[in-house]
N, C-alpha and C positions, 0 to 999 in steps of 0.2 A: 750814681745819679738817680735821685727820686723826682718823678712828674704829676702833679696834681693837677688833673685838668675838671672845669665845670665848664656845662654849656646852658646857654641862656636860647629862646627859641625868639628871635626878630622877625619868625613871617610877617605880621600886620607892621610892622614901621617901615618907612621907608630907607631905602640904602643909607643915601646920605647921610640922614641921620644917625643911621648906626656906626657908618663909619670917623662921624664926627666924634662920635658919643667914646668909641673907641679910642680914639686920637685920646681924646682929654683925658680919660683915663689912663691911659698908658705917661700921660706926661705929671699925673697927678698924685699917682702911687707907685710905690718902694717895693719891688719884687714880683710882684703880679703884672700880667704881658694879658692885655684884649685885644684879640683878633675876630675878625668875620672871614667865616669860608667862602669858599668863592661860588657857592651856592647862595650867597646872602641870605638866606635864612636862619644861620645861626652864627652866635658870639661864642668863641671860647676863652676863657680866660685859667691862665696857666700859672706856675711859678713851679720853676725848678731848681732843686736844690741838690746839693753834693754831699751827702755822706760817706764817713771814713769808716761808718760801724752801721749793721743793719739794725742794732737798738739802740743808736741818736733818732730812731725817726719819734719816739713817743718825746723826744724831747721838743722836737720842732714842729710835730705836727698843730698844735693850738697856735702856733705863730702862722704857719700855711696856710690855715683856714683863714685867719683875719686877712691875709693878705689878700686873699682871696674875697671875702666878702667886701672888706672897702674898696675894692677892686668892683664890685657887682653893684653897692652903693654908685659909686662915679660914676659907672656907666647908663645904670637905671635912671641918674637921677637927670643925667644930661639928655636922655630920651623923653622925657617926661619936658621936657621946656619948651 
């Protein structure tokens, strides 16, 4: 199992809103999981994946990343509203 975590830094927003922003994203996109720690000041957004071979990873990691970035889209975009 491969874990690809980014964090996003929420001090200046407020909770709710991150946790809304969270919400929709997680219900928006296919593999990528936004969470807030319970610090509230930060988002993490994950996707993990299951490899059979430690060099399948060059073959999914460009797939990871996007997952990952429209994963940071959704959630940036619904903070911003």
């Amino acid at each position: 199992m491969f874990e690809i975590i980014y964090g996003i830094n929420v001090s200046e927003i407020q909770i709710q809103k991150s946790l809304e922003a969270a919400n929709y994203a997680n219900r928006n996109c296919d593999g990528a999981s936004v969470c807030i720690l319970s610090d509230g000041k930060t988002a993490i957004i994950s996707v993990v994946t299951i490899l059979l071979k430690p060099k399948d990873f060059q073959t999914v990691f460009p797939t990871v990343v996007e997952m990952i970035e429209e994963a940071e889209s959704a959630f940036t975009s619904q903070l911003r509203k």
